[in-house]
C-alpha positions in Angstrom: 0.0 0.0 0.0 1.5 3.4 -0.9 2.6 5.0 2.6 0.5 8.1 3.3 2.0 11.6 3.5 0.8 13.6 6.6 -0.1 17.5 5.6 1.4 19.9 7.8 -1.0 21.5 9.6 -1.6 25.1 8.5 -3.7 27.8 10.6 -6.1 29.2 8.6 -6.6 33.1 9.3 -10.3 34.3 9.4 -10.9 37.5 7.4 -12.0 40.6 8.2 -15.4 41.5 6.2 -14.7 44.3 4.6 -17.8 46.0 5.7 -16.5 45.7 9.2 -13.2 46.6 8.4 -14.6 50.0 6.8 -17.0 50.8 10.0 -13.8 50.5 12.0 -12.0 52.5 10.0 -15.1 55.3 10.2 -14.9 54.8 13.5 -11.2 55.7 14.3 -11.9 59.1 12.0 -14.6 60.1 14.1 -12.9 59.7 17.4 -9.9 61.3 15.5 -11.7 64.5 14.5 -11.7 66.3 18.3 -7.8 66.2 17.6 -8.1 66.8 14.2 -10.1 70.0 14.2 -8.2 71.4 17.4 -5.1 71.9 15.1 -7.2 72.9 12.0 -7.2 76.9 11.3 -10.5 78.5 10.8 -8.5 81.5 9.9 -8.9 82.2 6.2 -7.9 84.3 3.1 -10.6 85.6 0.5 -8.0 85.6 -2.5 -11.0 87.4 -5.3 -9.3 90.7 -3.0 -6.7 89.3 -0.6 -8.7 90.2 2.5 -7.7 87.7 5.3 -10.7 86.9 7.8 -10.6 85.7 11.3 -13.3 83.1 12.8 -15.3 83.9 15.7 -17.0 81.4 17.9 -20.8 83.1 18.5 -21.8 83.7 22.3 -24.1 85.9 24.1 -22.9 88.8 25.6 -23.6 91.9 27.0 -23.3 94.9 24.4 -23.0 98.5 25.5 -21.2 99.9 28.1 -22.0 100.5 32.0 -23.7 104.1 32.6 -20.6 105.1 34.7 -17.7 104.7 31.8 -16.6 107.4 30.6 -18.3 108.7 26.9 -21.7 106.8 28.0 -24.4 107.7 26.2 -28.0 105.9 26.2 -26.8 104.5 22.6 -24.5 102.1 24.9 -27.0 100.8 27.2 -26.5 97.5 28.0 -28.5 94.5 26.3 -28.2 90.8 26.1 -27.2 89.4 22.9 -27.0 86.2 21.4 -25.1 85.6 18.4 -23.9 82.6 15.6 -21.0 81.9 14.5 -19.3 84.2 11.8 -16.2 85.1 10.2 -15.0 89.0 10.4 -12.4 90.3 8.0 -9.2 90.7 10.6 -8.6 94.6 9.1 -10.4 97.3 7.2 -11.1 96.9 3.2 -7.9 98.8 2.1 -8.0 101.0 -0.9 -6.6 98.2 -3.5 -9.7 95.9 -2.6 -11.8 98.4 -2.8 -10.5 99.4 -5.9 -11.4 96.1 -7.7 -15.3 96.9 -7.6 -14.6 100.6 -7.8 -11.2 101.6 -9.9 -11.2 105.3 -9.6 -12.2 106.2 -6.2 -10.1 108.7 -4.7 -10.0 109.0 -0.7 -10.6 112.4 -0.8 -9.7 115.6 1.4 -9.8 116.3 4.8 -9.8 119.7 6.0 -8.5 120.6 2.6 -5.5 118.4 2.8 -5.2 115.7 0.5 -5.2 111.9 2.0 -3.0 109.6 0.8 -3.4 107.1 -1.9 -1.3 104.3 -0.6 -3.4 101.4 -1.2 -2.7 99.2 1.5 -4.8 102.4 4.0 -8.0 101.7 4.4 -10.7 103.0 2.2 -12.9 105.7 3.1 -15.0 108.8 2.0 -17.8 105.7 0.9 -21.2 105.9 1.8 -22.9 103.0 3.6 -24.8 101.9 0.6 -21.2 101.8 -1.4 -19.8 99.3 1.5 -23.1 97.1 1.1 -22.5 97.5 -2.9 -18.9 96.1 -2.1 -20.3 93.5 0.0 -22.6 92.1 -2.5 -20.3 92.1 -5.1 -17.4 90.0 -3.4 -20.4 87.7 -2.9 -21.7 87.6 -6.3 -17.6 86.8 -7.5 -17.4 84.2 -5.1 -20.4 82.6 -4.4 -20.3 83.3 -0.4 -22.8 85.8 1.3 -20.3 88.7 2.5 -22.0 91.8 4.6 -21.3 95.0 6.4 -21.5 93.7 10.2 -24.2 94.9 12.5 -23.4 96.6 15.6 -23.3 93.7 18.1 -21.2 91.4 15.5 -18.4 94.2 15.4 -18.6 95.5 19.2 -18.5 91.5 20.2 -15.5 90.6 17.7 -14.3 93.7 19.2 -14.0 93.4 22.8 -12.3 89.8 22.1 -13.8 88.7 25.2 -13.2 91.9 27.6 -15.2 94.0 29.1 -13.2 97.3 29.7 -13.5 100.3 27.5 -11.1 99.0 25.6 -8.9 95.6 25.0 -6.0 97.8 25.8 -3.8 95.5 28.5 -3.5 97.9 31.5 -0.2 99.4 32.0 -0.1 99.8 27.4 -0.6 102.7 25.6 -3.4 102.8 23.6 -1.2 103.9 20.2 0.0 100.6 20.2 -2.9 99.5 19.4 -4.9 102.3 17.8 -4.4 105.1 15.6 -6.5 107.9 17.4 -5.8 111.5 18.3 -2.3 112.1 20.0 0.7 114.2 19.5 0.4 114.2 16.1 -2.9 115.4 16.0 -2.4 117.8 18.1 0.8 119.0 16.3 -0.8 119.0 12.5 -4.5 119.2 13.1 -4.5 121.4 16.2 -6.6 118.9 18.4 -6.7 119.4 22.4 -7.4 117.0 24.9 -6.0 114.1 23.3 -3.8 111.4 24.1 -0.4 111.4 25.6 1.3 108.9 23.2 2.6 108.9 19.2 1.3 107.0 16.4 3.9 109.2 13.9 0.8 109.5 12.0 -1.9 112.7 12.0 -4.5 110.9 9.6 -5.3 107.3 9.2 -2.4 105.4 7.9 -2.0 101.8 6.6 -4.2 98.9 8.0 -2.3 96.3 10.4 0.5 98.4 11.6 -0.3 98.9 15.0 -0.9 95.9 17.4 -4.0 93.0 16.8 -6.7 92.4 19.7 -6.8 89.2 21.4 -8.7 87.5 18.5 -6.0 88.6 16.1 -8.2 91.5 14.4 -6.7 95.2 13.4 -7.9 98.8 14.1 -11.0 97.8 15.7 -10.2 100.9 17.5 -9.2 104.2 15.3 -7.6 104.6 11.9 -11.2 105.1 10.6 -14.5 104.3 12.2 -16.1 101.5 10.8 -20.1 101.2 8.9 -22.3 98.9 11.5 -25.9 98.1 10.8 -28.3 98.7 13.5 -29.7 95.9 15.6 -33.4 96.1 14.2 -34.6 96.9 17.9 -32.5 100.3 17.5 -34.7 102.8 15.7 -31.9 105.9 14.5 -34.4 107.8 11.8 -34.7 107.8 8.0 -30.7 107.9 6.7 -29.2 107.6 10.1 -27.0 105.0 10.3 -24.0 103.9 13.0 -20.2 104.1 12.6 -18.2 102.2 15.4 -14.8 101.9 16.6 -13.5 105.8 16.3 -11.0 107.1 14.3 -7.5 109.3 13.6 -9.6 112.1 15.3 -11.0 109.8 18.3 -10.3 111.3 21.7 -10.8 109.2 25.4 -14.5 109.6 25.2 -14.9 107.7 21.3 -11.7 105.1 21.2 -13.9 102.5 23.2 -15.6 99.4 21.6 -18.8 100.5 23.1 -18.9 104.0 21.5 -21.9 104.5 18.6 -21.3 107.4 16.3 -24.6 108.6 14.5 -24.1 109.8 10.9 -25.8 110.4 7.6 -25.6 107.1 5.7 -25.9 108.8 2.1 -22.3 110.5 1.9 -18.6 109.5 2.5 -16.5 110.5 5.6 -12.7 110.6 5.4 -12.8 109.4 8.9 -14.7 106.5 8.2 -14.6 102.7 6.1 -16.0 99.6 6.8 -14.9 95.5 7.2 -16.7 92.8 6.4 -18.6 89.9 7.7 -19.6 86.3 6.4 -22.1 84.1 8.5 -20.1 80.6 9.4 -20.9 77.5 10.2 -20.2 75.9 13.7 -16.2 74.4 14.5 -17.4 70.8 13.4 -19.2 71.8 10.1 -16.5 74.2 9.7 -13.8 70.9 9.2 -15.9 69.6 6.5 -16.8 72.6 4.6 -13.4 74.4 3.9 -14.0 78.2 3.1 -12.3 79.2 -0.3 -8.7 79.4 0.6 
């Protein structure tokens, strides 16, 4: 009889179905995407103008000012607002953005001096219904819904999560941070009463130079006041309309975050521009849905 040959015994390995092996997989994403999004950078750049935009995580707060700060007015009292998440633009529209909807405006004169026409300053001398004209068209170029802020979007992204007059750190001067009336304007534009520091500057001058706020956003405070739409509870009058923030010519009073200028919204100021807003979606939808970078 032919002699049998014993097999070696071999271990058979069982399989993983690939249906389990892809809800595994899922798995491990979704308890990777905490860690994930914590590095991920909400921070972005429109490129149709080259305006950069910071992301703000919406809260309530309380907008206004307490009745004893100094500049008070009934403008400022306090009330409780809730808001979404959005994006802000993290400086002033400059005059090369600008200049892409509108080629040939000119910034104008102020007190019959001639304001420069660097490009990277911020625009000004536009009427509020210009800045929602800008608005629209960025959003018509790119497809997302870009707006002129109202006031409790700008005085929250403002305040970066203070509550003093302004997001000055005690013991600064506010030129670091702001380009408001000082030395300068009191040198060249014969001002009084104003502040005891030097931006070398008498007018507005280009956007970023001076120090961010704690969220990483520019001139919130002077250069040039900014356009703010009126919470629809505030009731100004026919062509009244807000400008927030102060400017070049701000004094102690006006260089807060809770200080509401009223002024005619169908003409330019040179004291005054605008920045942007764009309604965005929260942290986690935020990781999925990349912004145009």
């Amino acid at each position: 009889m032919p002699e049998k040959i014993s097999q070696p015994l071999v271990k058979q390995s069982k399989t993983i179905p690939s249906n389990l092996l892809g809800l595994v997989c899922f798995l491990i994403l979704v308890a990777m995407i905490p860690l994930i999004s914590f590095f991920y950078i909400e921070n972005y750049e429109e490129k149709a103008v080259g305006l950069k935009f910071v992301y703000v995580k919406g809260n309530c707060f309380q907008m206004g000012s307490p009745a004893n700060e100094i500049g008070h007015t009934s403008l400022e009292n306090f009330q409780k607002i809730c808001l979404e998440d959005y994006w802000i633009s993290e400086s002033e529209v400059n005059l090369m953005q600008f200049r892409n909807f509108r080629p040939d405006h000119n910034p104008g004169k102020f007190r019959d001096i001639t304001l420069t026409q660097e490009t990277g300053s911020p625009t000004n001398n536009v009427t509020l219904e210009e800045a929602i004209s800008f608005a629209a068209w960025l959003s018509k170029k790119t497809g997302y819904d870009y707006r002129i802020p109202n006031e409790a979007e700008w005085e929250y992204a403002c305040r970066a999560g203070t509550s003093t007059p302004t997001f000055v750190p005690l013991g600064k001067e506010i030129c670091e941070f702001a380009m408001v009336a000082d030395e300068q304007a009191r040198l060249h534009l014969g001002e009084s009463d104003t502040f005891a520091c030097n931006d070398f500057h008498p007018f507005y001058y280009l956007t970023k130079v001076t120090a961010a706020n704690p969220w990483g956003l520019y001139d919130m405070i002077g250069n040039v006041a900014e356009w703010s739409l009126p919470m629809p509870s505030r009731a100004l009058g026919a062509n009244a309309g807000l400008a927030l923030g102060g400017s070049f010519l701000s004094k102690l009073p006006d260089a807060r975050c809770g200080t509401r200028q009223i002024v005619s919204t169908d003409r330019g100021y040179p004291e005054i521009g605008f920045r942007l807003v764009r309604s965005g979606p929260s942290k986690w939808s935020s990781f999925f849905l990349f912004p145009n970078q």
